[in-house]
N, C-alpha and C positions, 0 to 999 in steps of 0.2 A: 504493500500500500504506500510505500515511500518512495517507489521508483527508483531504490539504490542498488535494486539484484540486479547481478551479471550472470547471465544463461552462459552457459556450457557452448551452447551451440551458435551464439554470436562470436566467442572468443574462438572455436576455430575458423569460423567464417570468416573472420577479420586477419589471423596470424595463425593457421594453421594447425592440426590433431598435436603433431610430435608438439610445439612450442607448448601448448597446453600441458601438456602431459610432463614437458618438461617443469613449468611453473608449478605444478597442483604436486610433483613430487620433491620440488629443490626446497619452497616458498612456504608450505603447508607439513611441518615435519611431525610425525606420527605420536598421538598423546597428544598433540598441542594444537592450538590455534591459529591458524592463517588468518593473513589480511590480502588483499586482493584489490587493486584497482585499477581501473585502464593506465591510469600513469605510471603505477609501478609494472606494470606489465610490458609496457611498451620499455620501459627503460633499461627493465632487465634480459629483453628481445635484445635487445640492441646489443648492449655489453656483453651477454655470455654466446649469445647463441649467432649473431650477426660478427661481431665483432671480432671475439675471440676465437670460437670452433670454425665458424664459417670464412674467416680471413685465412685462419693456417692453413685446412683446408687448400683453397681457392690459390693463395703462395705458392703453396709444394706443388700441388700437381700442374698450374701455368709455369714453375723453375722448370721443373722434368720436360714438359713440352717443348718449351725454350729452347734450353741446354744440352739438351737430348734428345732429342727429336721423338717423345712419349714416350719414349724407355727407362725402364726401370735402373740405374746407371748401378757396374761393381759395389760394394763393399769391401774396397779395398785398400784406404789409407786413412788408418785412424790417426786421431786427433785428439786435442783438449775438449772439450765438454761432452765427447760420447759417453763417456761411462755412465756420468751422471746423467743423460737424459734416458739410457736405459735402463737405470735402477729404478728410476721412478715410472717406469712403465714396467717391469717386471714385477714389483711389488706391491703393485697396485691391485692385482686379482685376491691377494692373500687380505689386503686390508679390507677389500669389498666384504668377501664372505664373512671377515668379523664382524662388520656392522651390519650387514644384513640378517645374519643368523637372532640380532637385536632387535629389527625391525627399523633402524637409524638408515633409511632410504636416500636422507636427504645428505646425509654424511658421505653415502656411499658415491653420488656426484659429486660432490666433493673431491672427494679419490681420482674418478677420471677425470677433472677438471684441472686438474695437480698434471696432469700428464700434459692435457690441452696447454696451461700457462707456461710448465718446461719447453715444451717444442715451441713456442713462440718466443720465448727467453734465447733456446736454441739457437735460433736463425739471425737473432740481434748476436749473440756473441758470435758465431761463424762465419757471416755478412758474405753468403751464397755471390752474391750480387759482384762483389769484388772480386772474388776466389775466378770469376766466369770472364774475366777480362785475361788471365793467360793462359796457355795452355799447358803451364808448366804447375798451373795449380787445380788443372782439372780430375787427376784423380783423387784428391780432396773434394772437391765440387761435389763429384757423382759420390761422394761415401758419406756429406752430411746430408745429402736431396733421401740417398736411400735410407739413411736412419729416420727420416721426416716422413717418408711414406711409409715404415714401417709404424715408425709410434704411430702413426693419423691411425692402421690398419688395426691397430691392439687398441685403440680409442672407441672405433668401429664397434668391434666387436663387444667392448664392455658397454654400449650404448644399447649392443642391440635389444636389451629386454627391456628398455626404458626409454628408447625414440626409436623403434624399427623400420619407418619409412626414411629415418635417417641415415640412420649406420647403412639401409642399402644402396641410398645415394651416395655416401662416399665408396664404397663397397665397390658402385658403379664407375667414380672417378681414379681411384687410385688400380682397378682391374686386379685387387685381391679375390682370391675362389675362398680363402680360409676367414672363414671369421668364428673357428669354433672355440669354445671355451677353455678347451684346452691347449694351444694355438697362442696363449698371450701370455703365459708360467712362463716363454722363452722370447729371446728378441733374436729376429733373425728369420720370419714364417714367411714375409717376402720373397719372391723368387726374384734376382736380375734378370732382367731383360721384360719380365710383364709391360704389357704394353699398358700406360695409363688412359681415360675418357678425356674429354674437355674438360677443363678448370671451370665450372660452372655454378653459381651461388647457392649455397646454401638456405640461407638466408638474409634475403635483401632488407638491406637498414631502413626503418621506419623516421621516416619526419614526423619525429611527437607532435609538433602543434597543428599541423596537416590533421591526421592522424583521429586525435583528441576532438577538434571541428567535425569531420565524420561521423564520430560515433553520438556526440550530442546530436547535430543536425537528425539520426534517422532515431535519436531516444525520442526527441522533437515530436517528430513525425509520427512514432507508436504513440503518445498519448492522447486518452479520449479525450476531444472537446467536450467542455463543459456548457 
């Protein structure tokens, strides 16, 4: 009677099932009380799921197209910050099952989120971009691109029970067959040479104020004249 609910099925309609699904488990933690508003929704679109999953993403597999012509480049000259982006993708299966076994779901994105903000730390320490100006630093090039499509692939996989027309569009860009559960205990389930999809958005950034205008104007428009 206040006209302050938000339907389930406006908020895919407007930003899609997986973003839902992703806010009602990150937003909403279990025992406890969620708050929900289109501004906070839209903001946290933007930042976690536009911004952050959706740019690494969108980086790695447009570098591989670039620099390799959609190939999946060697693993074969390691470097300064490998280890550490693989520990935190290796470890990260073992921390899931303990919060989930709690039912701390929201903890548990968390976890691969920790993986998402390493691989994009990743790419600022490595600076691909540079490495791609000689060819004398090419097989470094192709051994951070493939650690970058590998972590995106182990991200994949731990999304798929909590965004699954997600994980299968990256699934689709990166041209991983493995996204199975057991497949992410290890780094290295990438094959070289897989041929990667187009670099294609995720999820496209929202102009809040744009955005916010919309969804008043058609709250507008559902209320009965009096």
């Amino acid at each position: 009677s206040r006209g302050n609910v938000i339907y389930a099925e406006d908020l895919v309609h407007h930003f899609g099932v997986d973003a839902v699904r992703y806010y009602s488990l990150h937003e909403m933690p279990y025992a406890n009380d969620g708050t929900i508003t289109y501004d906070v929704f839209i903001n946290r679109y933007n930042s976690d799921l536009a911004n952050t999953l959706g740019n690494l993403v969108n980086r790695t597999v447009a570098m591989i197209n670039k620099y390799f012509d959609g190939i999946v480049p060697e693993n074969s000259c390691a470097g300064e910050f490998d280890e550490s982006l693989k520990e935190v993708c290796i470890s990260a299966s073992e921390k899931i099952e303990a919060k989930m076994k709690t039912w701390h779901i929201a903890d548990s994105l968390d976890e691969i989120w920790k993986i998402v903000d390493r691989a994009n730390k990743y790419i600022d320490e490595t600076t691909p971009w540079i490495l791609a100006k000689t060819e004398e630093d090419k097989p470094r090039l192709g051994t951070v691109l493939y650690n970058l499509a590998e972590a995106i692939r182990i991200i994949a996989s731990l999304l798929s029970s909590f965004m699954p027309e997600t994980a299968d569009k990256i699934k689709a860009q990166i041209g991983s067959t493995d996204l199975s559960y057991e497949s992410v205990k290890t780094f290295g389930g990438l094959k070289p040479g897989t041929k990667v999809g187009a670099a294609e958005v995720l999820f496209a950034r929202i102009d809040a104020a744009k955005k916010l205008e919309e969804l008043e104007a058609e709250q507008s428009a559902d209320e009965p004249e009096s």
